[in-house]
C-alpha positions in Angstrom: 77.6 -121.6 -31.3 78.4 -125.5 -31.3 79.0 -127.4 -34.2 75.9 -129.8 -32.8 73.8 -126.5 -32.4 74.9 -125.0 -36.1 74.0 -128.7 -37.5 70.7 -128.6 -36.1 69.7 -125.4 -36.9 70.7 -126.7 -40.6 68.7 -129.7 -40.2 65.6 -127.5 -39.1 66.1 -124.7 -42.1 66.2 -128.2 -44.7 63.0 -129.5 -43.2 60.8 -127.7 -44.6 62.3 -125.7 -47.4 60.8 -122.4 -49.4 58.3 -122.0 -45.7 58.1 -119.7 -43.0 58.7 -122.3 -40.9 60.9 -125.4 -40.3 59.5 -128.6 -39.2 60.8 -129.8 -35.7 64.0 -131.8 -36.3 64.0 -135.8 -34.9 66.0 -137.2 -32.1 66.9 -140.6 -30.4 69.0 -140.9 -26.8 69.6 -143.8 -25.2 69.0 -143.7 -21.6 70.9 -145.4 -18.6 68.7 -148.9 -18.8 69.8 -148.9 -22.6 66.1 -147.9 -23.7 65.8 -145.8 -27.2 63.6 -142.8 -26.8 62.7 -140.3 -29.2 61.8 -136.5 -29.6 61.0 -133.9 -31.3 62.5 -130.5 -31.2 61.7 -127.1 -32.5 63.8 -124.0 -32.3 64.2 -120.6 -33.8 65.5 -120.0 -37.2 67.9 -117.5 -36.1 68.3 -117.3 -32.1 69.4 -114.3 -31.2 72.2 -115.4 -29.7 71.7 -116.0 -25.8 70.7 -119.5 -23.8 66.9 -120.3 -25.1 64.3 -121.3 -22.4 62.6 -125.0 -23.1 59.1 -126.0 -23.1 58.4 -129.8 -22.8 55.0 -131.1 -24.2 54.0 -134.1 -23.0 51.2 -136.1 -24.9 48.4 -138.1 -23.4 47.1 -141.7 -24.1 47.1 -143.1 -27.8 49.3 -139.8 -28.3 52.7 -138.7 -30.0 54.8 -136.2 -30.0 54.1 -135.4 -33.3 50.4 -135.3 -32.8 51.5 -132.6 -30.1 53.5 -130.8 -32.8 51.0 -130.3 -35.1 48.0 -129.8 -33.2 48.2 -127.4 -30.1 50.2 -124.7 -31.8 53.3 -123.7 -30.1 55.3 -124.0 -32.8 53.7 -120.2 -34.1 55.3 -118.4 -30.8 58.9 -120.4 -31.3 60.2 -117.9 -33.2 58.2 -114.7 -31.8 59.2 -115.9 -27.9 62.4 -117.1 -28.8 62.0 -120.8 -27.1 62.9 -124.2 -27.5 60.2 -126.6 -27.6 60.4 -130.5 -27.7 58.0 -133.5 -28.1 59.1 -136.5 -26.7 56.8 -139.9 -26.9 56.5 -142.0 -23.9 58.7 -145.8 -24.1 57.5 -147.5 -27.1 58.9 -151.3 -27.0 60.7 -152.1 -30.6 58.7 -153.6 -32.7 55.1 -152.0 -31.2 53.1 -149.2 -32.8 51.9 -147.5 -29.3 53.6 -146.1 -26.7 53.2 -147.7 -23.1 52.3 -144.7 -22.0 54.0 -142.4 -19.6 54.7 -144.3 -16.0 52.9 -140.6 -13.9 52.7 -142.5 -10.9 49.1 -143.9 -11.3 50.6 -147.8 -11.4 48.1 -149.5 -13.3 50.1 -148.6 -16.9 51.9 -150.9 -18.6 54.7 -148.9 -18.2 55.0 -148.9 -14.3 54.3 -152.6 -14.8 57.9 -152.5 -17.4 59.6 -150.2 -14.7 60.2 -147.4 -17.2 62.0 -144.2 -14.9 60.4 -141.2 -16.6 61.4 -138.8 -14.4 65.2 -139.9 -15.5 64.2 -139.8 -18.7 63.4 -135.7 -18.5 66.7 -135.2 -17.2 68.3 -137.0 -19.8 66.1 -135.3 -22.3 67.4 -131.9 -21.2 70.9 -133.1 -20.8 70.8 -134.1 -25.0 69.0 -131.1 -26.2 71.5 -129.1 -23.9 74.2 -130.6 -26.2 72.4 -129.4 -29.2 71.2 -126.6 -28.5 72.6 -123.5 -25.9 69.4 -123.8 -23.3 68.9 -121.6 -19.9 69.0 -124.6 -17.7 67.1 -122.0 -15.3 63.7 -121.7 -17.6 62.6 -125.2 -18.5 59.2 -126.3 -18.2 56.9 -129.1 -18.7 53.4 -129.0 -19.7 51.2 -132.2 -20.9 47.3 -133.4 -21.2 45.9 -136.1 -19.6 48.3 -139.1 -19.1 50.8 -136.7 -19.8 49.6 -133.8 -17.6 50.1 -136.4 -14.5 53.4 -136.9 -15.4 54.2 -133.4 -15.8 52.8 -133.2 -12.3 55.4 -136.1 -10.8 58.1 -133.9 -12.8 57.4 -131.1 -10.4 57.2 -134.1 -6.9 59.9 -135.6 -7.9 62.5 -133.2 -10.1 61.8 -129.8 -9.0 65.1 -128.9 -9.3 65.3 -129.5 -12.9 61.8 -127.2 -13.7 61.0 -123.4 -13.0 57.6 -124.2 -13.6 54.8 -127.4 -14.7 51.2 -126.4 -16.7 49.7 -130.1 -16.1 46.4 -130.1 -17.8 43.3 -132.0 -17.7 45.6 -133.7 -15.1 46.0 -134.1 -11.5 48.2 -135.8 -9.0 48.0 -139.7 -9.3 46.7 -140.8 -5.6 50.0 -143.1 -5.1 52.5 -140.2 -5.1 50.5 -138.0 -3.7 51.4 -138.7 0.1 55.3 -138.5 -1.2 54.6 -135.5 -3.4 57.2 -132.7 -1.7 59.0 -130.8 -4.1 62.7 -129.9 -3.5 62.3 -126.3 -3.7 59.1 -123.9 -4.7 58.3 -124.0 -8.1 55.7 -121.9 -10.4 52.0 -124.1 -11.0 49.9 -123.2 -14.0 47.0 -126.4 -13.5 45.0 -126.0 -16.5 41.4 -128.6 -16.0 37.9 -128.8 -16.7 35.1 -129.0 -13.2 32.9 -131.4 -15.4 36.0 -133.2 -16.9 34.5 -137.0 -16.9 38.1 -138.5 -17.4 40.2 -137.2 -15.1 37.6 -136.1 -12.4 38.1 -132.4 -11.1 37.5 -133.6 -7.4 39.9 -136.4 -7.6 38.8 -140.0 -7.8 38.9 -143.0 -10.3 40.1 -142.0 -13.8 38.1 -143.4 -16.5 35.6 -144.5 -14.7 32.9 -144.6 -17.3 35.4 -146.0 -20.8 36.5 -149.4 -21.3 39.8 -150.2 -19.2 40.9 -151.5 -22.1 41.1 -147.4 -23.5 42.2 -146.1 -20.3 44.2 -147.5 -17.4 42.3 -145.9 -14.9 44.1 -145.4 -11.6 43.4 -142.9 -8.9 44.1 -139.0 -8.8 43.6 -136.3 -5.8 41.3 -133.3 -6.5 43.1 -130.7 -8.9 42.9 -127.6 -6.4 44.5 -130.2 -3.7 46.8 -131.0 -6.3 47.6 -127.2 -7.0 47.6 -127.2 -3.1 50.3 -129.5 -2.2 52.9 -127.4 -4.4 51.5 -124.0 -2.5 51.8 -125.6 0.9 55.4 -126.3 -0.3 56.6 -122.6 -1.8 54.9 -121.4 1.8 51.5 -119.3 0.1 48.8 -118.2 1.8 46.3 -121.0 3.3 43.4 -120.1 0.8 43.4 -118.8 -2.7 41.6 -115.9 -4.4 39.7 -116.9 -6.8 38.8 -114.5 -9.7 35.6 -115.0 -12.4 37.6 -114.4 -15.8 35.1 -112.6 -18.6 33.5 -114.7 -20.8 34.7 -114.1 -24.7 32.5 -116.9 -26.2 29.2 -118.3 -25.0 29.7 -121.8 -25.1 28.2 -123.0 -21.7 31.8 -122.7 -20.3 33.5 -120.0 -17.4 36.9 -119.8 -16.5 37.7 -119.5 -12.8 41.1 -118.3 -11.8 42.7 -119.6 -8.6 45.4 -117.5 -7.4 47.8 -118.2 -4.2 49.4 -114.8 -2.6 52.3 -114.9 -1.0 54.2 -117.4 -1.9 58.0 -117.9 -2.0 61.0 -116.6 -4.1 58.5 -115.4 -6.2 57.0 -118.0 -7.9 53.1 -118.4 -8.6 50.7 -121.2 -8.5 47.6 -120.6 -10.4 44.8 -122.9 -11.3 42.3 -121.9 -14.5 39.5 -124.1 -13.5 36.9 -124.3 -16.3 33.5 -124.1 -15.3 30.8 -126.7 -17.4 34.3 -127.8 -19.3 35.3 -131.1 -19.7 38.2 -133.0 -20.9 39.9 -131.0 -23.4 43.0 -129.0 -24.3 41.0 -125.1 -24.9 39.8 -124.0 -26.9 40.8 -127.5 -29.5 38.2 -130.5 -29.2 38.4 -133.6 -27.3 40.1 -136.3 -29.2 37.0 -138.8 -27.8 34.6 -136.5 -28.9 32.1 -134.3 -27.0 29.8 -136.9 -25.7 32.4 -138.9 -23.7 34.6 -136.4 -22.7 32.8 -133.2 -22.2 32.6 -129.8 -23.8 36.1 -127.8 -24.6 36.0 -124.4 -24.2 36.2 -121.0 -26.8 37.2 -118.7 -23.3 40.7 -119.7 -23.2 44.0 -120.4 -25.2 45.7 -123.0 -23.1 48.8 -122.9 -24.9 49.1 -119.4 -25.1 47.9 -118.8 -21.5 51.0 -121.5 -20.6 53.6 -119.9 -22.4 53.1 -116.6 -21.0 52.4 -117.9 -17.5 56.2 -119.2 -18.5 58.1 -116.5 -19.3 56.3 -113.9 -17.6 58.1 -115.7 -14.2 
């Protein structure tokens, strides 16, 4: 082990003394254009010794990491999978108490309109945490909601090579990257997103076209099975995919539909769990707008646990 890896794992056992669990440690990096970005970063108490795969969680408007962190509950499977998992926030300008967002292609945020690269900032991200941490460069993922489910979808257009796999949710290719969306090489698609999502609409469209552009900075995405489509067409699956009627656990008005492509290359898997009478929501936890304006969540599926396993069961 490093001395940077044994002083983080002793920053992480100090963080939250006397519990079962450490709080995710806290991190800066400066990136190429001299911006300061920070993350979080969880990892086992006591690895057991080889390369740890990474989970990225991206947040979504008015988010943090550490909203992230606290609420969606990966941090109970980082010791029982043996992962890393980080937190980053999107650019925050010095001096400013939100983020700009992250720049997922839509460009209407203020944070395409600053020229912030956050594609190069995932790289650098991994880069840093590879220095703290011994990672398997070959099983790192991104996953996100909303704002930050479209970025993780531009991570897999435009830095395949760095990913085995995305899990965008309640997110879907932004319309202007769309036409330039081929990825490198074939990778794994878990697209997690409500039919009746009124934010981010499930057959592509105007985001936010019913809240207050000043909450939302709207933009265009494609539908999310074309969006699940494009990365399909790319690992070479079969034309159309199978869907499958998951059973329902909880009746709550919602259905999950499974989307399945066969055939596809070097064995990765593209999967879509479209939720039927859902809305826009990270399952089975309530919107943060509320039911009302953004739809009904739904009891039928654990999104975080259906991601991580849909991660390291590749």
């Amino acid at each position: 082990m490093t001395r940077g890896a044994a002083l983080l794992l002793l920053l992480l056992a100090l963080a939250m003394p006397g519990t079962g669990r450490a709080a995710p440690a806290e991190f800066d990096l400066t990136t190429a254009d001299g911006r300061q970005r920070h993350y979080l970063l969880d990892v086992p108490r006591a690895p057991a010794g080889g390369p740890l795969p990474l989970v990225i969680v991206l947040h979504g408007t008015y988010g943090t990491g550490e909203k992230m962190a606290r609420h969606l509950g990966f941090g109970a499977y980082v010791e029982r999978m043996g992962i890393a998992v980080a937190y980053p926030d999107a650019y925050r300008e010095p001096g400013r108490r939100q983020t700009l967002r992250w720049n997922d292609g839509r460009g209407t945020l203020a944070s395409s309109e600053a020229g912030i690269d956050d594609v190069a900032f995932m790289r650098a991200l991994v880069d840093d945490i590879a220095r703290r941490v011994p990672l398997d460069r070959r099983r790192v993922f991104v996953t996100g909601a909303s704002n930050g489910g479209m970025m993780a979808w531009r991570v897999g257009c435009e830095a395949a090579d760095l990913v085995a796999a995305i899990a965008p949710v309640i997110g879907a290719v932004p319309k202007p990257i769309a036409g330039a969306c081929r990825p490198s090489r074939p990778i794994s698609v878990l697209a997690v997103n409500g039919v009746e999502d009124p934010i981010v609409p499930f057959a592509g469209g105007l985001v936010c076209a019913h809240v207050a552009k000043v909450f939302c900075e709207r933009g265009e995405v494609i539908a999310a099975p074309d969006s699940l489509a494009r990365f399909a067409a790319a690992a070479g699956c079969a034309a159309t995919p199978r869907d499958t009627p998951l059973p329902a656990t909880v009746d709550d008005g919602t259905r999950v539909r499974r989307s399945d492509y066969g055939g596809c290359a070097g064995g990765v898997r593209l999967r879509g769990l479209w939720i039927e009478g859902g809305g826009h929501a990270w399952p089975p936890l309530s919107s943060q707008l509320g039911e009302r304006k953004s739809g009904r969540s739904s009891g039928n599926l654990n999104a975080t646990e259906a991601i991580l396993r849909f991660f390291l069961d590749l």
